[in-house]
C-alpha positions as CSV (number, residue, x, y, z in Angstrom):
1,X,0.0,0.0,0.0
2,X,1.3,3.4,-0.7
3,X,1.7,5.7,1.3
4,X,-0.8,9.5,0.6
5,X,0.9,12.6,1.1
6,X,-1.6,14.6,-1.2
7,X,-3.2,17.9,0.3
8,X,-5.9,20.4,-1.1
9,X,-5.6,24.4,-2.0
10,X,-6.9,26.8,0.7
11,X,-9.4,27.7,-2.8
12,X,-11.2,24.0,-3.0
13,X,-11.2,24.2,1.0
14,X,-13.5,27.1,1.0
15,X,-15.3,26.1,-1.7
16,X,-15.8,22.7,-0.2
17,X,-17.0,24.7,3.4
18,X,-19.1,26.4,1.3
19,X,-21.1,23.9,-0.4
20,X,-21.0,20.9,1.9
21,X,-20.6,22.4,5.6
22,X,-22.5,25.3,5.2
23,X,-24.7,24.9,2.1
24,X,-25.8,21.1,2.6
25,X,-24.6,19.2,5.8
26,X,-25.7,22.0,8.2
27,X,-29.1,22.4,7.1
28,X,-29.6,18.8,6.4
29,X,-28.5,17.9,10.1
30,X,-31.1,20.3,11.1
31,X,-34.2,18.7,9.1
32,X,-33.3,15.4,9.1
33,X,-32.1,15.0,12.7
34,X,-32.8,17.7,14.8
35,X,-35.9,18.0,13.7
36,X,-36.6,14.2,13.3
37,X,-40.3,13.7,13.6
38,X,-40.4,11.9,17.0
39,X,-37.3,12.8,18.1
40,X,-37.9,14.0,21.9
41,X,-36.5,17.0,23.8
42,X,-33.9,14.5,26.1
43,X,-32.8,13.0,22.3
44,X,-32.1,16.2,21.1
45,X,-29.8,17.5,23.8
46,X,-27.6,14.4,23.8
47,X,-27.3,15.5,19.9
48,X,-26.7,19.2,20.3
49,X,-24.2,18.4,23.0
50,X,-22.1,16.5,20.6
51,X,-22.9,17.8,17.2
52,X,-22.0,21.6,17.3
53,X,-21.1,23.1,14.2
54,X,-17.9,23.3,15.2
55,X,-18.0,19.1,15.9
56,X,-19.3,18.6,12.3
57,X,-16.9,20.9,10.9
58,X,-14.0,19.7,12.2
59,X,-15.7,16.1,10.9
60,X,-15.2,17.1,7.5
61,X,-11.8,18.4,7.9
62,X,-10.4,16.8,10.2
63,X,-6.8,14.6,9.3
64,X,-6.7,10.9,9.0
65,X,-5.0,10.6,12.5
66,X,-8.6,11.4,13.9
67,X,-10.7,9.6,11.8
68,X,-11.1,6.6,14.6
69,X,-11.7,8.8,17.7
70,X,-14.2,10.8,16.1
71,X,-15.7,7.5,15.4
72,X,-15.5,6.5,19.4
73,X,-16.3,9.5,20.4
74,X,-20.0,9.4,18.0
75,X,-20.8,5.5,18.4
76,X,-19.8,5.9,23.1
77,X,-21.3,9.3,23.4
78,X,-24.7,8.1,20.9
79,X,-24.9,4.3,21.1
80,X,-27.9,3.5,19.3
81,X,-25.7,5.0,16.1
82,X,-23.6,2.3,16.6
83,X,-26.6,-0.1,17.3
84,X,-27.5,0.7,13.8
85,X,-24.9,1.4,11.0
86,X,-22.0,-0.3,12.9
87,X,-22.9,-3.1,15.1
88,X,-19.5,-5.0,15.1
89,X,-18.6,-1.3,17.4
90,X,-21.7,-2.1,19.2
91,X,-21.2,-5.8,20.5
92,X,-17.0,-5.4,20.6
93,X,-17.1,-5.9,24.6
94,X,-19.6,-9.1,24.2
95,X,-17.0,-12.4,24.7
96,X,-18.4,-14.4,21.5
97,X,-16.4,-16.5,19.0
98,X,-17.0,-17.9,15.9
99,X,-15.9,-21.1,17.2
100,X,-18.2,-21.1,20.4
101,X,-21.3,-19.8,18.0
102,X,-20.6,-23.4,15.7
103,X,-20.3,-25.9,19.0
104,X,-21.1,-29.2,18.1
105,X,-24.0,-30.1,19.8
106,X,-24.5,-34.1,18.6
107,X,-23.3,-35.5,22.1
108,X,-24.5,-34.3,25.7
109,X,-21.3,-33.0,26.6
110,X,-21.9,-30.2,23.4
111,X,-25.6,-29.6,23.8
112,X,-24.6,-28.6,27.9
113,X,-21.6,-26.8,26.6
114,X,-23.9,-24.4,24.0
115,X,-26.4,-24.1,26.8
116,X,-23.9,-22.2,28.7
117,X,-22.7,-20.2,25.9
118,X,-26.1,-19.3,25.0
119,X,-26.7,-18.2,29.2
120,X,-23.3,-16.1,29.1
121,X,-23.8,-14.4,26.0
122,X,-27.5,-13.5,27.3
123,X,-26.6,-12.7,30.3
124,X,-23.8,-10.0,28.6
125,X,-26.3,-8.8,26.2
126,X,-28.5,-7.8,28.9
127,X,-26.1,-5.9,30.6
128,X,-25.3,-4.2,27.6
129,X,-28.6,-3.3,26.9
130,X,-29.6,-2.2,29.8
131,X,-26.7,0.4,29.4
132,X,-27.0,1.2,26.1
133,X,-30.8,1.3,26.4
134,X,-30.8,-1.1,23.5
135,X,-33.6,-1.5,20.6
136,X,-32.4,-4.6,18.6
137,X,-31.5,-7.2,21.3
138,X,-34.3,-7.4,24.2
139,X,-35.9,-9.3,21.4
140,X,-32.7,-11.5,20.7
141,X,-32.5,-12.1,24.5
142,X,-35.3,-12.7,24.6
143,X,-35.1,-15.7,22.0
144,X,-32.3,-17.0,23.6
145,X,-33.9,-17.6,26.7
146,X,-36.7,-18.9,24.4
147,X,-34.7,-21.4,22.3
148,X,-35.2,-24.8,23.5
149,X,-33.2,-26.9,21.7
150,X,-29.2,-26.7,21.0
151,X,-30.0,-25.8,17.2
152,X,-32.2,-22.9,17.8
153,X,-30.5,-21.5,20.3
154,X,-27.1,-22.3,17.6
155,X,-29.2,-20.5,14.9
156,X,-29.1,-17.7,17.0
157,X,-25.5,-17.3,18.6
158,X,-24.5,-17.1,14.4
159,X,-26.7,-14.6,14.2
160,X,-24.8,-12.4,16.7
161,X,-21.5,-13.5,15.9
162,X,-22.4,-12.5,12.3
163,X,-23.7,-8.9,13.7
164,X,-20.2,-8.7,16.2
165,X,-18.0,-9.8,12.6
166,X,-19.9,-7.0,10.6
167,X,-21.1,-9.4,8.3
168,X,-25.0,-8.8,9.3
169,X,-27.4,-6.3,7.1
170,X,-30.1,-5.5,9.2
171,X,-33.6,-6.0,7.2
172,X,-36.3,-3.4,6.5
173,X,-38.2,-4.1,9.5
174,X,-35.2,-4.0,12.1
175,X,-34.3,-0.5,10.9
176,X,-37.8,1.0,11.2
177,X,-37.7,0.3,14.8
178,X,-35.2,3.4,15.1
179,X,-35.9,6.8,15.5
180,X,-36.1,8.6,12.9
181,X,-33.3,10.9,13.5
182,X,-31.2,8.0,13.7
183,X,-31.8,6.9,10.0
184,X,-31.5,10.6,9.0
185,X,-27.3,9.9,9.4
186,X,-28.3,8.6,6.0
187,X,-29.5,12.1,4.2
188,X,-27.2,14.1,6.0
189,X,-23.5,13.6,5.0
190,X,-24.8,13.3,1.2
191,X,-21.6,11.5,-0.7
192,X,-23.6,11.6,-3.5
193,X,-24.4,15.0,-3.8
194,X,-21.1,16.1,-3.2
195,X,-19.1,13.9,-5.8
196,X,-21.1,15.3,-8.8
197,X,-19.8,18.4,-7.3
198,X,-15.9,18.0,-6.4
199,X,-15.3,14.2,-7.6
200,X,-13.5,14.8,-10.4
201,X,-11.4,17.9,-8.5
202,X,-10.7,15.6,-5.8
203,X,-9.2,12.5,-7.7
204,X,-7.3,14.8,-9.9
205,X,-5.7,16.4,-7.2
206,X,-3.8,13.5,-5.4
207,X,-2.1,13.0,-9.0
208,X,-2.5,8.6,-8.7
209,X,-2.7,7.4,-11.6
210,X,-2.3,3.9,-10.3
211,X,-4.3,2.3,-6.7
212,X,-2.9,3.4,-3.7
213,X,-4.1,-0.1,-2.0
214,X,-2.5,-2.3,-5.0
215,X,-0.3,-0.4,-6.6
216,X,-1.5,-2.5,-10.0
217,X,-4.7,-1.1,-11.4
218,X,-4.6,1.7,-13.4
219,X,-7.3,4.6,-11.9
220,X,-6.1,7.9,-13.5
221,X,-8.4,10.5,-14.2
222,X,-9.6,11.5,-17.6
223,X,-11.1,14.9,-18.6
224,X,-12.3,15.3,-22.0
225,X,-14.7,16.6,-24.3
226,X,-17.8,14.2,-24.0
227,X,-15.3,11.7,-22.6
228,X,-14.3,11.9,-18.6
229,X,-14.0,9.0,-16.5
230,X,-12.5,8.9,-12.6
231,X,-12.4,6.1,-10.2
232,X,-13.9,5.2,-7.5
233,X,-13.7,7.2,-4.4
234,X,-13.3,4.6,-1.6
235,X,-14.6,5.5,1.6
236,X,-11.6,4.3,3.8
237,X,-14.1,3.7,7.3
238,X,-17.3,2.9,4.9
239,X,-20.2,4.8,4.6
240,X,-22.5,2.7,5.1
241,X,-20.8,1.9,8.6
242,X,-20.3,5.2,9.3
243,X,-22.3,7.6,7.7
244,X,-20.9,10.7,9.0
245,X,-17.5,10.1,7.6
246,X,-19.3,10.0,3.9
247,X,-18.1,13.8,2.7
248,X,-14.8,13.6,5.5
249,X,-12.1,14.5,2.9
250,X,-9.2,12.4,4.3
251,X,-11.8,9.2,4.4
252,X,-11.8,9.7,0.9
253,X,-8.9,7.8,-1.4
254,X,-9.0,7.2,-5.0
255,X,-9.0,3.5,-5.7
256,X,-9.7,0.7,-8.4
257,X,-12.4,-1.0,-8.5
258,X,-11.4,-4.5,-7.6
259,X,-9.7,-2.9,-4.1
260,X,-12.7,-1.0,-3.7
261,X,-16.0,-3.3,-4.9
262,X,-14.3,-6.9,-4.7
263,X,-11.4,-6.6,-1.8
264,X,-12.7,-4.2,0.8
265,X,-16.4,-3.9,0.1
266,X,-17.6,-2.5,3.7
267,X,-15.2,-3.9,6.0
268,X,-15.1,-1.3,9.0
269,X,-11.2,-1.3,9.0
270,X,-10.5,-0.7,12.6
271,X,-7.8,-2.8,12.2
272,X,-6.0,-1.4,9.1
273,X,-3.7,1.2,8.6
274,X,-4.9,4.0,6.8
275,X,-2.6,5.4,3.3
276,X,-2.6,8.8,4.8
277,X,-1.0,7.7,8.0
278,X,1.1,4.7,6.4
279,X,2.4,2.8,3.8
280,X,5.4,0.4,2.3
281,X,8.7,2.2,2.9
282,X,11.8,0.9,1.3
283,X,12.3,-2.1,2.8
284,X,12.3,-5.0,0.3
285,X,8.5,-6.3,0.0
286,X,9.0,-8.4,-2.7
287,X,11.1,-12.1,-3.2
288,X,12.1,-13.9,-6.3
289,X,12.0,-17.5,-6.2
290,X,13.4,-19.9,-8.9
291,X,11.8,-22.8,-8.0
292,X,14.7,-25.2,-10.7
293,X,18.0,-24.8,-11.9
294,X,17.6,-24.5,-15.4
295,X,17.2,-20.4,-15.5
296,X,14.1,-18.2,-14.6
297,X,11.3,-18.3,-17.2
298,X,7.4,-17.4,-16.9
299,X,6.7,-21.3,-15.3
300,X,9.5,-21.6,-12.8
301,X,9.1,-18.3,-11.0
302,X,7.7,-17.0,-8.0
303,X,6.5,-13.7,-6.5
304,X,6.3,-13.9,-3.1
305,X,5.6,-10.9,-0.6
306,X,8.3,-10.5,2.0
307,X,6.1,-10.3,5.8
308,X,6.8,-6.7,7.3
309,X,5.7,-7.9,10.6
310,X,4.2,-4.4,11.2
311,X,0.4,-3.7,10.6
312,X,0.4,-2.9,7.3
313,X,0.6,-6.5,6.6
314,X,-3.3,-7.2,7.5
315,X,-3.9,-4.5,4.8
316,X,-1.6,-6.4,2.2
317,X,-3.7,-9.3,2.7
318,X,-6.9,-7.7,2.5
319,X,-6.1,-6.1,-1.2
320,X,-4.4,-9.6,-2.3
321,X,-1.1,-7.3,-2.9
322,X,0.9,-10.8,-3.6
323,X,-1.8,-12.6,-5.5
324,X,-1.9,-9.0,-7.6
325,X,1.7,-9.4,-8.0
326,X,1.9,-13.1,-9.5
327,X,-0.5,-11.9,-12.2
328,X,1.3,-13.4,-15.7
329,X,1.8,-9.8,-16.8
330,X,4.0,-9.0,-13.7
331,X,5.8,-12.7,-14.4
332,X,6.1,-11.8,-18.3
333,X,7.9,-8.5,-17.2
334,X,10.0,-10.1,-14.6
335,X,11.4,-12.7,-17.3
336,X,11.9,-10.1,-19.5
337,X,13.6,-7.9,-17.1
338,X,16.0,-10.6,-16.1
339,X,17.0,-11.4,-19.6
340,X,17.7,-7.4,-20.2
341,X,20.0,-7.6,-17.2
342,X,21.6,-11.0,-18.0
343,X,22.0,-9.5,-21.8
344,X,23.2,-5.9,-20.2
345,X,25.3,-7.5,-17.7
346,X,27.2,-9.9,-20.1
347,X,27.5,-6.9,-23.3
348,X,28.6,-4.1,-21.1
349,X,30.6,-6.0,-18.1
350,X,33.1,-3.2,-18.0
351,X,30.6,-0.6,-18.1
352,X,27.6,-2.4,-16.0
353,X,28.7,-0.4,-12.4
354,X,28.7,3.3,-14.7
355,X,25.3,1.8,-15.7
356,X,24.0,1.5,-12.4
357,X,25.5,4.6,-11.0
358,X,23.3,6.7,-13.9
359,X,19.7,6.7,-13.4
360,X,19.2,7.7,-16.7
361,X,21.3,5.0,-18.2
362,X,19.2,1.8,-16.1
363,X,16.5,3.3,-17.6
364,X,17.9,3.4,-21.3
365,X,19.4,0.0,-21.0
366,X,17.2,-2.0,-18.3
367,X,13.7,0.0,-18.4
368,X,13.5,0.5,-15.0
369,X,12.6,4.2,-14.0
370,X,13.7,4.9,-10.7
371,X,12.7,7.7,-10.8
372,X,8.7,7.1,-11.3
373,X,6.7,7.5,-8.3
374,X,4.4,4.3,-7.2
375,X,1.8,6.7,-7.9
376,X,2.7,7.1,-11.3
377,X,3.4,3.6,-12.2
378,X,2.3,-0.1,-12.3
379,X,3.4,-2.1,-9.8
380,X,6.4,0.0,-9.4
381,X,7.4,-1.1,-6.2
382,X,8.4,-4.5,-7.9
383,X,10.3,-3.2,-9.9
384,X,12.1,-1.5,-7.7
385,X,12.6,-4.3,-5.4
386,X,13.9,-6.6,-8.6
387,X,16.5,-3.7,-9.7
388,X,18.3,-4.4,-6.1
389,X,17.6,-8.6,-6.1
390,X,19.6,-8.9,-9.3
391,X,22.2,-5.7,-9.0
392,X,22.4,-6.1,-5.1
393,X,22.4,-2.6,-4.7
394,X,19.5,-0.7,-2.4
395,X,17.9,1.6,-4.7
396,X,15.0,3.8,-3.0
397,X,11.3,4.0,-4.2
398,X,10.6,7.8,-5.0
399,X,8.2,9.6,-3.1
């Protein structure tokens, strides 16, 4: 994953107060929430003691480093947010596993072993509801203590460790038990509205022409007459999970579609490190494997990542950075690289140190730019870590 240093012009930040603080997300908060049909007078201070305009602004604006407490601060300070858009947040104290929820309950031993389960987890839901004054789970308590037989009470446990995983949509008729102001969040922070006005400003001005999370598919921006195209603008902490990060500037990075759509979909990310904050530095990510002795071609080679041991390896496996990386193109080039450096090495032998020295020269005689960015160019990082496997050296990625 690379790392984002992009920033905007004081111009675009006024124009973006403008429009979306002033012109939209203000008065929006105040219809759709404030003003919430139903909404009572104890639900509306809790709001106005959080949400000032000064909160919200500072929402929008705030820097990546903040993103997660301004979540903690919304989904403690407001539960039943949580309770609704984000319910792995909601049930992270409850003690549940995926392995617990899935007990085998054939024998006697299993059917008294999910009883208790089923009697913790009640018992922990309770407390948390009666804390959290909750809407969704008196009713699955309820059912629990219901549940008469191992596989209901089973049926149910997966249905909580599905809502604790974030895996869970709740259906029509489990989000019309909320308030009103609570599913006004949705209307408020209008992505929407605000990427027909600034989408194709925004992703033009971090430059990428290639995925920050992949550094592999192409996403450039293209302005044209009758022809413009941008990619997607991935919600880094999703909008459907969190709502009021949906027009948050630095919760908004420019991705491809398959990181975006097939990779990341709505995963909440809580434990993932964020591009703005970090991202592959120059240590080596990348190992070439022969796996015979009779030279590196296209079916004896492997791309394997190098483990970082530092967080940014959960985000590597989340955008399939090495299965991107053993595509056949990246092979083909790798081959074709190798032969250029054999075939350099073996012509110029006198001259191959002068070679490496000149950036200019590896360039003209290996077609490596060292130069290029990662944000500029396809799987770049790669090549940059197969310029120092084969000459040894420790040439840097450019920023």
């Amino acid at each position: 994953m690379i790392k984002i240093n992009q920033s905007y012009t004081k111009d675009f930040l006024v124009q973006y107060n403008n429009y979306v603080f002033t012109d939209k997300v203000i008065p929006l908060f105040r219809n759709n929430v404030l003003n919430a049909q139903g909404i009572t007078p104890a639900e509306k201070n809790r709001i106005t003691a959080l949400f000032t305009n000064a909160f919200i602004h500072d929402l929008i604006f705030c820097n990546a480093e903040q993103l997660l407490q301004k979540i903690q601060t919304i989904y403690n300070c407001l539960p039943v947010l949580s309770e609704r858009y984000c319910l792995e947040y909601y049930l992270k104290d409850i003690n549940l596993t995926t392995t617990e929820a899935n007990t085998e309950a054939q024998s006697q031993v299993g059917k008294e072993e999910v009883k208790q389960i089923s009697a913790r987890v009640a018992a922990d839901l309770q407390a948390l509801s009666d804390v959290r004054k909750s809407i969704l789970f008196p009713t699955i308590i309820e059912n629990l203590h219901a549940a008469t037989t191992p596989t209901k009470i089973k049926k149910i446990l997966k249905k909580i460790i599905s809502m604790k995983l974030g895996n869970y949509n709740l259906n029509h008729a489990e989000k019309a038990q909320f308030p009103l102001w609570v599913s006004g969040f949705d209307n408020v922070f209008n992505y929407s509205v605000m990427s027909k006005m600034f989408g194709y400003e925004i992703t033009t001005s971090f430059g990428f022409n290639i995925c920050p999370y992949c550094n592999y598919e192409d996403i450039e921006t293209i302005l044209g007459n009758g022809v413009a195209s941008r990619p997607d603008l991935d919600h880094f902490y999703p909008k459907s999970k969190f709502p009021f990060l949906a027009v948050t500037l630095s919760n908004l990075i420019p991705a491809g579609k398959r990181c975006n759509q097939d990779y990341k979909k709505t995963n909440s990310m809580f434990d993932y490190v964020h591009p703005r904050i970090n991202g592959i530095n120059q240590h080596r990510l990348f190992n070439f494997h022969c796996m015979f002795d009779d030279g590196i071609n296209s079916d004896n080679l492997e791309i394997k990542l190098i483990n970082q041991n530092n967080v940014l390896d959960k985000n590597l496996e989340l955008f399939n950075v090495g299965e991107m990386h053993s595509k056949q193109d990246v092979i083909d080039w790798f081959v074709e690289f190798y032969d250029c450096y054999q075939f350099t090495l073996n012509g110029y032998s006198n001259n191959i140190e002068h070679i490496l020295d000149d950036n200019n020269l590896i360039k003209n005689y290996l077609h490596v730019d060292v130069s290029k960015p990662p944000s500029k160019g396809s799987y770049q990082k790669l090549k940059i870590d197969a310029l120092n496997f084969l000459s040894g050296r420790n040439y840097q990625m450019a920023d």
